[in-house]
C-alpha positions in Angstrom: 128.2 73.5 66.9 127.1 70.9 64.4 123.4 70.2 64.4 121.9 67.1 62.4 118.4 66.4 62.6 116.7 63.0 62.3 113.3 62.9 61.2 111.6 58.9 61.6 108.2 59.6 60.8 108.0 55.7 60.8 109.8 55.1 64.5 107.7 53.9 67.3 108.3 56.4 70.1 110.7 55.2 72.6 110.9 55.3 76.7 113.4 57.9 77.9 115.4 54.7 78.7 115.4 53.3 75.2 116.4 56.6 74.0 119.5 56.6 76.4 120.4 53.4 75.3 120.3 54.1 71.8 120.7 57.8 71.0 124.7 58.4 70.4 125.6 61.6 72.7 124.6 65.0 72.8 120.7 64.1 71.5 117.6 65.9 72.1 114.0 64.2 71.5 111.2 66.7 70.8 107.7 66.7 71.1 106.9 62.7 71.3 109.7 61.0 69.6 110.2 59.8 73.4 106.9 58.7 75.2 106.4 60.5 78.5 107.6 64.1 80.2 110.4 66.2 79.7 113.8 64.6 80.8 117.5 66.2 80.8 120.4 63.4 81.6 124.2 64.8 82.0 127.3 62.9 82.2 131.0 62.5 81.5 129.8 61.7 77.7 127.7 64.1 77.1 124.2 65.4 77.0 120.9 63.2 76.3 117.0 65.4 76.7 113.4 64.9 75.7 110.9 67.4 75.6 107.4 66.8 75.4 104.3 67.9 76.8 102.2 64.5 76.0 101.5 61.5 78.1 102.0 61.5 81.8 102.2 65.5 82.5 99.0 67.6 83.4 98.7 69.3 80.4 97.4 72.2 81.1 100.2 72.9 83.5 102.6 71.6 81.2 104.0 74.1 78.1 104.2 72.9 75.0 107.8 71.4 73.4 108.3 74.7 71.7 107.8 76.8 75.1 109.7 74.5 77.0 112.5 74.5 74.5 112.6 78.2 74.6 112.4 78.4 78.7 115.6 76.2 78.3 117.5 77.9 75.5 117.4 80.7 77.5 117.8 78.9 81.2 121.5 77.7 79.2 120.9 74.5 77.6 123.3 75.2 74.7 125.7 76.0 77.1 125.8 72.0 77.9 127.2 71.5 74.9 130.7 72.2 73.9 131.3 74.6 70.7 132.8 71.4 68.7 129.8 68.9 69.8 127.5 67.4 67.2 123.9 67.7 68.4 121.3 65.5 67.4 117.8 66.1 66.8 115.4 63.2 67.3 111.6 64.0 65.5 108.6 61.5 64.2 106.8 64.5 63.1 106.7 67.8 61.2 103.8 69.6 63.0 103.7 73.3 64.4 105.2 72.2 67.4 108.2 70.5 66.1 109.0 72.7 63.5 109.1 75.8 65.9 111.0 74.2 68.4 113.4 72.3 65.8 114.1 75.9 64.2 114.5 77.4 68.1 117.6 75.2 68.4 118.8 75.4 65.1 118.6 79.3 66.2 119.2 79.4 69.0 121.4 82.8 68.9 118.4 84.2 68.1 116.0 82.6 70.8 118.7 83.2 73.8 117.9 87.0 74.0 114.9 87.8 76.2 113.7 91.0 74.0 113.0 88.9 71.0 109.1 90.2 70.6 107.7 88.1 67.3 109.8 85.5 68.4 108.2 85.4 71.9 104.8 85.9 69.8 104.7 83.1 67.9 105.9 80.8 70.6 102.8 82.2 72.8 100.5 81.3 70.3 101.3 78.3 69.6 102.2 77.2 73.4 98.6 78.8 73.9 96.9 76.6 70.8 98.8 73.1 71.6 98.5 73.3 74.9 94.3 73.5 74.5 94.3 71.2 71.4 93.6 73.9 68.9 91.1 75.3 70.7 92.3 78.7 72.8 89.7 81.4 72.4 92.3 83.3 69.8 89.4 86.1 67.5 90.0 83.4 64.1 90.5 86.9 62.4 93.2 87.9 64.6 95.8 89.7 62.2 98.3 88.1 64.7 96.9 84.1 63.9 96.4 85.2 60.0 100.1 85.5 60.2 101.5 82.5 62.4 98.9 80.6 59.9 100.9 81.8 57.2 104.3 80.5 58.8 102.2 77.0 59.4 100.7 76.4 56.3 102.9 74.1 54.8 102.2 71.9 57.5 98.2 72.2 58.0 97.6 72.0 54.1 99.8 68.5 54.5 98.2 67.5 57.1 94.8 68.3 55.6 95.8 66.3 52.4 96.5 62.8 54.2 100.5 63.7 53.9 101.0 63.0 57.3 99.7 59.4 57.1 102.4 58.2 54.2 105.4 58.5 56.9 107.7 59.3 54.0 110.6 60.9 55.3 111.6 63.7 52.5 108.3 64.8 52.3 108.4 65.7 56.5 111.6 67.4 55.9 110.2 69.4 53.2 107.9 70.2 55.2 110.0 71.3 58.4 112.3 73.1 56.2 109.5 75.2 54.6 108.1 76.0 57.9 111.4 77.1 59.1 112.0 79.1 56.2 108.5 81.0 57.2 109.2 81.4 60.8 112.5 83.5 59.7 110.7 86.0 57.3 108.1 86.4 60.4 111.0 86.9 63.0 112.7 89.6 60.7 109.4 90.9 60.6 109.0 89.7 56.3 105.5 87.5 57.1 102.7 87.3 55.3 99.1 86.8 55.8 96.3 84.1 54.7 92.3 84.0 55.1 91.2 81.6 57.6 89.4 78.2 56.3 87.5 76.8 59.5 85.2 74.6 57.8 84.4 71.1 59.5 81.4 68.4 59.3 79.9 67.1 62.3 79.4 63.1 61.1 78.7 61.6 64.8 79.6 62.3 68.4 77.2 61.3 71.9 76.8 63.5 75.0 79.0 66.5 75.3 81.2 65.4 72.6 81.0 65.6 68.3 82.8 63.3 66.0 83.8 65.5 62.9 85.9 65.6 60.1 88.0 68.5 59.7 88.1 70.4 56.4 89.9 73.3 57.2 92.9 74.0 59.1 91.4 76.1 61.8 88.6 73.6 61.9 89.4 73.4 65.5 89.2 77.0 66.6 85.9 77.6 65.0 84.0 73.9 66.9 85.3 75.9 70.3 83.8 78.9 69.0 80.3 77.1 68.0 80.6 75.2 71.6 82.2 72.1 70.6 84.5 71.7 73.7 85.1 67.5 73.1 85.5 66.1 69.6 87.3 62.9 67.6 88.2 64.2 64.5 88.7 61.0 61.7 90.6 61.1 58.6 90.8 57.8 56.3 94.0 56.5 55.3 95.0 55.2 51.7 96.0 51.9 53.3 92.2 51.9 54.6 92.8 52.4 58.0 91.7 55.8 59.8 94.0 58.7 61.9 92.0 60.1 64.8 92.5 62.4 66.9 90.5 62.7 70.5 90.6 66.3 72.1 88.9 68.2 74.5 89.5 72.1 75.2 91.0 71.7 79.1 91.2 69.1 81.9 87.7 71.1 83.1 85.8 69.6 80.4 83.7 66.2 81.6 85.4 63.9 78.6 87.9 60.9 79.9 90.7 60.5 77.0 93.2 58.4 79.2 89.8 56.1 79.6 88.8 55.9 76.7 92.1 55.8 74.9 92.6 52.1 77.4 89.0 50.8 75.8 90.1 51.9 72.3 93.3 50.0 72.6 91.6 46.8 74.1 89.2 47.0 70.5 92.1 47.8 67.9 94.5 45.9 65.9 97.6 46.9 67.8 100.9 46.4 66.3 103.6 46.3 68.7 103.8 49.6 71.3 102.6 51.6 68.0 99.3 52.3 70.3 96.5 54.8 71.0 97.8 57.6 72.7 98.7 61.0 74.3 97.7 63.3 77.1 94.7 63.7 79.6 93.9 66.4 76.8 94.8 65.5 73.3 95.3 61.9 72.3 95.1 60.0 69.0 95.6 57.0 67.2 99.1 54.8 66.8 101.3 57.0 64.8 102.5 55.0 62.4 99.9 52.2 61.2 96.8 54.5 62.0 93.7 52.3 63.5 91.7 49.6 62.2 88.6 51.0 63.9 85.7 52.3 62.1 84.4 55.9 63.0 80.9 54.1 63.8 83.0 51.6 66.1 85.0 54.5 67.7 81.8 56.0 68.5 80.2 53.1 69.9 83.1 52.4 72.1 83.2 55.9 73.8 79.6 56.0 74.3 79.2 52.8 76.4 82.3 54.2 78.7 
C-alpha cells in the first residue's frame, strides 16, 4: 500500500463535505485539516476519513487524533483499503499530534498488535496532554515525559522559534519527518532524554485566567502546576500579527472558549473561513494569517464577556 502525505500548512480547513468533494479516493484528514468530529465515509470508490478531536466534540470525552487513530488501526481500518490502494494523508500541521498519528499509519504493522508497550506509552501521554491542553498533572521530571520530550522536540523548539507561523511547507515536513524518525528509536526502545524548560511570563490575564507568553516547551505543564488552570498564551508574528492560543485544563474549569472565541471573531480582521477557533477546551487564532488583535485588546475583550 502506497502512502503519500500532503502537508498544506497554508489550507483553510475544510467541512467534511468539502473534503469529500475534493479529496481523490482513499484520503484520511488528521487532526484539523477537516473542521469538526471524526468522520469515516465508504463506498464503491473507495475510502474518505477525518479524525479530529477539535471543534464540535466534548473534549474531554473525545481522544485525541493520535488515540483515535490507534483505536481504529487496530478496530481494522487498513483493512478498508486494498493492498494496491494509494492512501492519502491530508495535514495543515506538524504538531505532536499529527506527527504521532501520521507515523501510526505510515506504521501501521507495528500499531496493529495490541502488546505494543512504548508504543501504547507514548500515545497515552500524549492522548492524556492534548486532550487537557498541555496541562495533565504528568511529575515534569517524569523519566517517562523526559523521553516523549525528546521524540517531540523538533517540533516544540519550532514552535517556540515562530516556525510554525511561516506556513512553509518543507520546513513542516522536516519537521514531521524528524519527529518520526524519534518516535522509531523510542518504539525499538533507542530514545533519549532531555531536561525540561518550563519557563513562561505572566504579561496579563483577569479573573481565573493569566495571559502569558510561553518560553519553554513545557510552559504549559508547569502554569497547571503553579495553579494556572485558564490562560491565552501570545506569540508575535514577523508579518506583525500575533498566534494565540486560548486553553483551559478541563470542561470543569469556569472559562467560556466557544464564547469568547464568537466575541473575538466579531473584533478581528477575518480573512475568509481562516477564523478563531477550536474546541470547548483548546482554541486559537486563524491558522494561517494569525490575528490582528493586540494582546491588550484580547484581554479587554474576554474580560467584559
Amino acid at each position: 500500500m502506497n502512502i503519500i502525505l500532503h502537508v498544506e500548512p497554508q489550507t483553510t480547513p475544510l467541512s467534511w463535505e468539502q473534503f469529500l468533494k475534493t479529496a481523490p479516493v482513499n484520503s484520511i484528514a488528521l487532526d484539523g485539516y477537516v473542521v469538526g468530529p471524526t468522520h469515516f465515509h465508504k463506498n464503491e470508490k473507495g475510502v474518505w476519513a477525518n479524525f479530529n478531536h477539535h471543534e464540535g466534540v466534548d473534549r474531554l470525552s473525545t481522544r485525541a487524533t493520535c488515540a483515535q487513530t490507534l483505536l481504529a488501526i487496530r478496530q481494522g481500518l487498513i483493512k478498508s483499503f486494498d493492498i494496491h490502494d494509494t492512501v492519502h494523508l491530508y495535514v495543515n500541521d506538524c504538531d505532536q499530534d499529527v506527527c504521532l498519528s501520521v507515523f501510526l499509519i505510515n506504521n501501521f504493522y507495528l500499531a496493529e498488535g495490541v502488546l505494543n508497550p512504548l508504543l501504547n506509552k507514548i500515545v497515552h501521554i500524549e492522548d492524556m496532554m492534548d486532550t487537557c491542553a498541555g496541562s495533565y498533572p504528568f511529575p515534569i521530571d517524569l523519566p517517562a515525559l523526559r523521553e516523549v520530550s525528546w521524540v517531540f522536540y523538533p517540533y516544540t523548539t519550532f514552535r517556540m522559534h515562530g516556525g510554525v507561523d511561516r506556513k512553509n511547507v518543507n520546513e513542516f515536513r522536516s519537521v514531521i519527518d524528524d519527529v518520526q524518525h524519534r518516535i522509531m528509536k523510542y518504539v525499538v526502545g533507542q530514545t533519549e532524554k532531555i531536561e525540561f524548560d518550563s519557563s513562561y511570563e505572566i504579561i496579563g490575564g483577569g479573573k481565573d485566567w493569566k495571559m502569558v507568553i510561553e518560553n519553554g516547551y513545557e510552559a504549559r505543564t508547569q502554569m497547571m502546576q503553579d495553579g494556572i488552570c485558564a490562560f491565552v498564551s501570545v506569540r508575535q508574528r514577523n508579518d506583525g500579527n500575533y498566534t494565540y492560543s486560548i486553553g483551559k485544563m478541563s470542561t470543569f474549569i469556569p472559562f467560556d472558549i466557544p464564547k469568547i472565541l464568537e466575541h473575538l471573531n466579531k473584533s478581528d480582521t477575518i480573512n475568509g473561513e481562516d477564523i478563531w477557533g477550536g474546541s470547548d477546551t483548546i482554541a486559537g487564532s486563524p491558522r494561517v494569517s494569525g490575528s490582528s488583535l493586540t494582546p491588550k485588546m484580547v484581554e479587554d475583550i474576554i474580560n467584559v464577556i
